[in-house]
N, CA, C and O of each residue as an XYZ file, in Angstrom:
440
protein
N     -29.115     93.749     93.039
C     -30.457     94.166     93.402
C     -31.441     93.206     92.739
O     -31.460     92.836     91.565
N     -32.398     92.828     93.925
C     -33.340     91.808     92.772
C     -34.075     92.343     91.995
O     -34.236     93.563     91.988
N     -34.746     91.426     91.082
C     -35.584     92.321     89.966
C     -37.305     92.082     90.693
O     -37.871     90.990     90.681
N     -37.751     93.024     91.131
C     -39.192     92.348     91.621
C     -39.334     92.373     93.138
O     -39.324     93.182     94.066
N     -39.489     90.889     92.880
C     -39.657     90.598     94.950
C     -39.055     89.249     94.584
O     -39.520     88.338     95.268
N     -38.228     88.910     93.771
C     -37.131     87.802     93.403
C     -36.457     87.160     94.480
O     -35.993     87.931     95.320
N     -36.302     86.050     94.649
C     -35.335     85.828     96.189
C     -35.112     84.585     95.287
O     -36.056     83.849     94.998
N     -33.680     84.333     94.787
C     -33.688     82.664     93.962
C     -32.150     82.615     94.500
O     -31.483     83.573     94.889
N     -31.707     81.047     94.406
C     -30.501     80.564     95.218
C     -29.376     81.042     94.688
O     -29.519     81.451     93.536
N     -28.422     81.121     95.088
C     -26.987     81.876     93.869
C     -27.273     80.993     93.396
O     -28.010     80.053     93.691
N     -26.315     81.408     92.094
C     -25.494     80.551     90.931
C     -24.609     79.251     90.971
O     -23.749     79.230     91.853
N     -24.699     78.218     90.175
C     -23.223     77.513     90.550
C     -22.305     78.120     90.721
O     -21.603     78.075     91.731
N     -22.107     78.946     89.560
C     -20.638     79.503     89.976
C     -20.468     80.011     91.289
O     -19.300     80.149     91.654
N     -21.538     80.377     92.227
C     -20.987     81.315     93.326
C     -20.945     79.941     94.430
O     -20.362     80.060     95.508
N     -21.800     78.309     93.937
C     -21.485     77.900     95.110
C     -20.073     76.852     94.631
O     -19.669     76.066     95.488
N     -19.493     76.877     93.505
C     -18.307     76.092     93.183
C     -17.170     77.459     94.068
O     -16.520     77.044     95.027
N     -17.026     78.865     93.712
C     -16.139     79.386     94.506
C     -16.618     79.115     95.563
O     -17.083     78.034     95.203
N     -16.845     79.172     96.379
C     -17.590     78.952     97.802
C     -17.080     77.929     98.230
O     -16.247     78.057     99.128
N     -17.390     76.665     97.763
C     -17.192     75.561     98.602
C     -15.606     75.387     97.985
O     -15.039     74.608     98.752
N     -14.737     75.777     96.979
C     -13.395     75.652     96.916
C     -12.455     76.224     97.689
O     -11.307     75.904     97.996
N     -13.559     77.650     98.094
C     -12.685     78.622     98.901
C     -13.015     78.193    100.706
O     -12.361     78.830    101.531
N     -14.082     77.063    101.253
C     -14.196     76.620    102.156
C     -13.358     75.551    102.267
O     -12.615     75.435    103.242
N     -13.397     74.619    101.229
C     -12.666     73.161    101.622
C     -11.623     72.998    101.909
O     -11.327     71.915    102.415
N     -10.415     74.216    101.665
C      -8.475     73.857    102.680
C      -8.998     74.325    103.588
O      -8.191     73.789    104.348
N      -9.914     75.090    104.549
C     -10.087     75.671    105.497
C     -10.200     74.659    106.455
O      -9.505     74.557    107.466
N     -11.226     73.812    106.050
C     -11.661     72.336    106.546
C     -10.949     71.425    107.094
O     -10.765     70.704    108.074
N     -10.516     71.847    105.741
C      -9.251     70.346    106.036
C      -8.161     70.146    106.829
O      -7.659     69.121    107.291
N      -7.595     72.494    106.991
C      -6.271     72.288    107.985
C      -6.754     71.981    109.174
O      -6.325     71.170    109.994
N      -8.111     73.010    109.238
C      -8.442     73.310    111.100
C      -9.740     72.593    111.371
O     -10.816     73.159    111.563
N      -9.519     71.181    111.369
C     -10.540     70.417    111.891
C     -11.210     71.051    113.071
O     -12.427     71.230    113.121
N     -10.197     71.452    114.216
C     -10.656     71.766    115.424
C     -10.989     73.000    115.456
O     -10.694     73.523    116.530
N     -11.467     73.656    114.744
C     -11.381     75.204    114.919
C     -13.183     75.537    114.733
O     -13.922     74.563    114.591
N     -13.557     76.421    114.742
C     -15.252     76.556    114.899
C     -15.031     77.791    114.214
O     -14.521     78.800    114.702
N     -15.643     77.568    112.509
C     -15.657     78.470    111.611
C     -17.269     79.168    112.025
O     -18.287     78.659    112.494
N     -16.830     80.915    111.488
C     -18.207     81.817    111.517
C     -18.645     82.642    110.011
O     -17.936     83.500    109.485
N     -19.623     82.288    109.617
C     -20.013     82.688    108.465
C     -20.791     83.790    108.369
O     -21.918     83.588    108.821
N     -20.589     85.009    107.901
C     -21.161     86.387    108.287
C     -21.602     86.724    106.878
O     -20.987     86.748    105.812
N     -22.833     86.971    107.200
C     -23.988     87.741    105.995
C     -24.624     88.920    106.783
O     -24.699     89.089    108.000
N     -25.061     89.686    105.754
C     -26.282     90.371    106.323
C     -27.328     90.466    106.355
O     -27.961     90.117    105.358
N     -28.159     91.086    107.737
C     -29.238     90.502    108.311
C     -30.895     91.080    107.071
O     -31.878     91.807    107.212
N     -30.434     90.386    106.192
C     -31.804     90.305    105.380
C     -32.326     88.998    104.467
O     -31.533     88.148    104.064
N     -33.468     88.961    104.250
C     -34.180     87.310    104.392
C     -33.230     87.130    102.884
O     -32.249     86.446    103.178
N     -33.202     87.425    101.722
C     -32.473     86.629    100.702
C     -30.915     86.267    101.757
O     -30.436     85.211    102.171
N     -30.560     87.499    101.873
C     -29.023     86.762    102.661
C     -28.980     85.814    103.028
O     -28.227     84.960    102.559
N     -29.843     85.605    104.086
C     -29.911     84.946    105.142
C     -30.012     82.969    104.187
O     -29.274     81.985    104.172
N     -31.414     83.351    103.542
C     -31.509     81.921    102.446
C     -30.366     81.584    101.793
O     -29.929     80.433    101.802
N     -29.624     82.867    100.987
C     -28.753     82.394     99.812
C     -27.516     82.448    100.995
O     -26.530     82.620    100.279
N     -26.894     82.386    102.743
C     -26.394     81.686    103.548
C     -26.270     80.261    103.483
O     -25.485     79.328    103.320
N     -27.774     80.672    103.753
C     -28.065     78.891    104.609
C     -28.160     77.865    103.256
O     -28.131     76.655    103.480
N     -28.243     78.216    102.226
C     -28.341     77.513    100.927
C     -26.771     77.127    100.353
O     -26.401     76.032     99.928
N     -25.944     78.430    100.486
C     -24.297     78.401    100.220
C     -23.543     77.195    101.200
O     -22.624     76.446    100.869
N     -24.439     77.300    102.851
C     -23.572     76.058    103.726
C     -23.988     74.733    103.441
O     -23.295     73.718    103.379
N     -25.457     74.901    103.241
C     -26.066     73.062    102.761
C     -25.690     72.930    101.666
O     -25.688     71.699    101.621
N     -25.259     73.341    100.426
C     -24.682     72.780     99.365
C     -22.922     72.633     99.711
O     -22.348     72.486     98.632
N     -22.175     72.631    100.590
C     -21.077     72.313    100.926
C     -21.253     71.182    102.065
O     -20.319     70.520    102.517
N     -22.385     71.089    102.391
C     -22.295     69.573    103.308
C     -23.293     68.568    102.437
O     -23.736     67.435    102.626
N     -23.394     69.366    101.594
C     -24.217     67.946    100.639
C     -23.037     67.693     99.571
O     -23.121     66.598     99.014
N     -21.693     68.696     99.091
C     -20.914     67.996     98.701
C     -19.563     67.786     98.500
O     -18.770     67.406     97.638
N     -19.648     68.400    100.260
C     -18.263     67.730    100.757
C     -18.534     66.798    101.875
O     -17.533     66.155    102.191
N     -19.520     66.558    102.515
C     -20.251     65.606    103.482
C     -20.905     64.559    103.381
O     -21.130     63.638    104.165
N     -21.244     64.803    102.172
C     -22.620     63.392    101.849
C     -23.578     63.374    102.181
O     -24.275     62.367    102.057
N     -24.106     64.749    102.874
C     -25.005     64.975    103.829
C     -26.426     64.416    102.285
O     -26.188     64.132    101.111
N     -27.694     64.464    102.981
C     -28.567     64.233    102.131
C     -28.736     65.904    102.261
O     -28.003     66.722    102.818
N     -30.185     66.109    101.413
C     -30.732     67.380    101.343
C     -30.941     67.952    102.745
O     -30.674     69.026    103.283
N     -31.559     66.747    103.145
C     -32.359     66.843    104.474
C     -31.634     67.119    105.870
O     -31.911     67.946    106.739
N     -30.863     66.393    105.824
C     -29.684     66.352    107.118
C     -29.079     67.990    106.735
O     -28.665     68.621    107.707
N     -29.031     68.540    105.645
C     -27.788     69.777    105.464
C     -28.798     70.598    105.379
O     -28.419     71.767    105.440
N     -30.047     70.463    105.252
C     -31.442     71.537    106.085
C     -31.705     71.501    107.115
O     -32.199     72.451    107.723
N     -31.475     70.510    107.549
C     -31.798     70.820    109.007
C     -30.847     71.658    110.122
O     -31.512     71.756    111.154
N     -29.935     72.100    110.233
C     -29.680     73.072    111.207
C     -30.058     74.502    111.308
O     -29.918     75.391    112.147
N     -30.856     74.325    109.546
C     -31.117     76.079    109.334
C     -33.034     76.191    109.572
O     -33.786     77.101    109.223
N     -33.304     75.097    110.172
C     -34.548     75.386    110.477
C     -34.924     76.152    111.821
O     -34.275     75.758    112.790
N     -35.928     77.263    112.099
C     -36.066     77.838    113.059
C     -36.948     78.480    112.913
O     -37.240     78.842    111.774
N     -37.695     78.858    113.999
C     -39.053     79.316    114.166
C     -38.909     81.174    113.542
O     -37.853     81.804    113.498
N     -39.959     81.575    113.227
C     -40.036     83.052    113.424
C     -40.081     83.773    114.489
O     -40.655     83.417    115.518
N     -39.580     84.673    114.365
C     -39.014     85.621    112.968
C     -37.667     85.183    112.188
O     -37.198     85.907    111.310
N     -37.112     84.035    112.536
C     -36.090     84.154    111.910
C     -35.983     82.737    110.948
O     -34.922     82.186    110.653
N     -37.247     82.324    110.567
C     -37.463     81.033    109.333
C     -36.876     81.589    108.461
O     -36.924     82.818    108.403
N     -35.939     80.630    107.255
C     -35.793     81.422    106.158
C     -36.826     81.287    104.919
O     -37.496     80.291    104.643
N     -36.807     82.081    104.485
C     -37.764     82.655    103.514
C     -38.024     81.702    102.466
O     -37.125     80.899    102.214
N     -38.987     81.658    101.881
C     -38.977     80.847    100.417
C     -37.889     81.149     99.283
O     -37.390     82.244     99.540
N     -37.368     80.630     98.198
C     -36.677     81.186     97.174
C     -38.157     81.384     96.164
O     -38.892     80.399     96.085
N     -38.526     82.580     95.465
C     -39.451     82.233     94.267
C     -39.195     82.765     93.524
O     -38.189     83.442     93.737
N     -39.803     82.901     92.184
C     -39.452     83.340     90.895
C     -39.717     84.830     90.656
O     -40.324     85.644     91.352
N     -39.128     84.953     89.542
C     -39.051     86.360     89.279
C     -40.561     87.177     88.415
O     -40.546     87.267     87.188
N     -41.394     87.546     88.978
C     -42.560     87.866     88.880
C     -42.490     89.853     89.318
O     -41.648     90.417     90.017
N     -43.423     90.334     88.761
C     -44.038     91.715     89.213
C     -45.000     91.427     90.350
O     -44.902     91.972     91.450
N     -46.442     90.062     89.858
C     -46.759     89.995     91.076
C     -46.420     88.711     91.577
O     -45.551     87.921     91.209
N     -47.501     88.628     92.740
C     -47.328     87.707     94.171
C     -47.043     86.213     93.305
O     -47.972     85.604     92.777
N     -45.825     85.809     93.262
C     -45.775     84.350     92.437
C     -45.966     83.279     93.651
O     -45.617     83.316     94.831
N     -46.688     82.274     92.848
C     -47.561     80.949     93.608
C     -46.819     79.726     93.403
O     -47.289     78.589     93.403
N     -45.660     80.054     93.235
C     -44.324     79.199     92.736
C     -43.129     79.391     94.022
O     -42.358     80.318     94.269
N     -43.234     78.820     94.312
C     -41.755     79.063     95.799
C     -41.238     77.364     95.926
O     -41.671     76.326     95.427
N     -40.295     77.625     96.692
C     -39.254     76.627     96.722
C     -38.375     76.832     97.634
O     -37.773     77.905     97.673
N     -38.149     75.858     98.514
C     -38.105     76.055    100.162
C     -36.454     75.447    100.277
O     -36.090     74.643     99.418
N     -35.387     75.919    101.490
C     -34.049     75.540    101.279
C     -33.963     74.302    100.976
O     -33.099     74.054    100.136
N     -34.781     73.109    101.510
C     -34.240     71.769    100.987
C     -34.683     71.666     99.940
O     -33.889     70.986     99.290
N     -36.072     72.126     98.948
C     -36.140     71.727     97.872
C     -34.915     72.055     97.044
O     -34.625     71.207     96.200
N     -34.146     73.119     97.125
C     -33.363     73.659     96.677
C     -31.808     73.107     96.724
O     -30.779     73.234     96.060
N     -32.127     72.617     97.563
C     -30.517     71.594     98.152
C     -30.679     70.584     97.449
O     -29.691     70.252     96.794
N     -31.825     69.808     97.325
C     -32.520     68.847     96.597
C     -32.160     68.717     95.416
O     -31.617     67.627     95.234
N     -32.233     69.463     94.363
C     -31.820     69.941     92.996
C     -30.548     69.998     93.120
O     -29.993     69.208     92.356
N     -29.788     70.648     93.815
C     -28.264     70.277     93.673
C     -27.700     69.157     93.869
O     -26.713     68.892     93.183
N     -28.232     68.097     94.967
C     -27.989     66.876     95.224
C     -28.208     65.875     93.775
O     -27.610     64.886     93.351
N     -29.180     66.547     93.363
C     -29.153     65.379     92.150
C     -28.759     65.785     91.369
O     -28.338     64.911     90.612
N     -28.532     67.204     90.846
C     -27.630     67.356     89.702
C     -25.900     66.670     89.922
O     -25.104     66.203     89.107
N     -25.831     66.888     91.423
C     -24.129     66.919     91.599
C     -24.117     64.889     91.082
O     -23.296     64.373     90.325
N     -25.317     64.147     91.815
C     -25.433     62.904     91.631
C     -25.582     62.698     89.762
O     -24.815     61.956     89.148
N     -26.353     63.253     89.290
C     -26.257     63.297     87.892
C     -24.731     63.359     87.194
O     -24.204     62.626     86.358
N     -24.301     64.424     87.824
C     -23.047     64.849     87.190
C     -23.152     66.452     86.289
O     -22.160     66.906     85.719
């Protein structure tokens, strides 16, 4: 449950299981057309589309940008900002690629 009106990206840890528990999948069934099921609410939906672009930014090479872009889409169904954990309205948000962004260079950091 968030604390607030909180919406922030998982954890490493949830995207290191994630993309370990995606990558033999990958690898047996090239040809196969995987479906990724969340439920239909706006953190889901972000901490989704945030869980698949950090597996094509680093199992793909994708940039930030290229592994944001399939999750862009008009409203009602844009995904939401990630922002901080506040009581009120925080003026701090951070959008899926900024967020992919930060992982790209940490993973590039090391």
């Amino acid at each position: 449950v968030p604390f607030a009106k909180e919406v922030s990206p998982v954890n490493l840890a949830v995207v290191f299981r994630f993309c370990k528990a995606l990558a033999p999948r990958m690898e047996k069934e090239d040809e196969k057309v995987w479906v990724y099921c969340f439920d239909n609410c706006f953190q889901d939906i972000a901490n989704a589309s945030f869980l698949l672009g950090a597996f094509m930014i680093l199992y793909f090479n994708q940039t930030p940008e290229q592994a944001a872009w399939p999750f862009r889409c008009d409203a009602p169904f844009s995904i939401h900002d990630f922002r901080d954990i506040t009581l009120s309205r925080s003026s701090l948000t951070l959008s899926l690629e900024d967020a992919l962004a930060g992982l790209s260079k940490a993973s590039k950091l090391g």
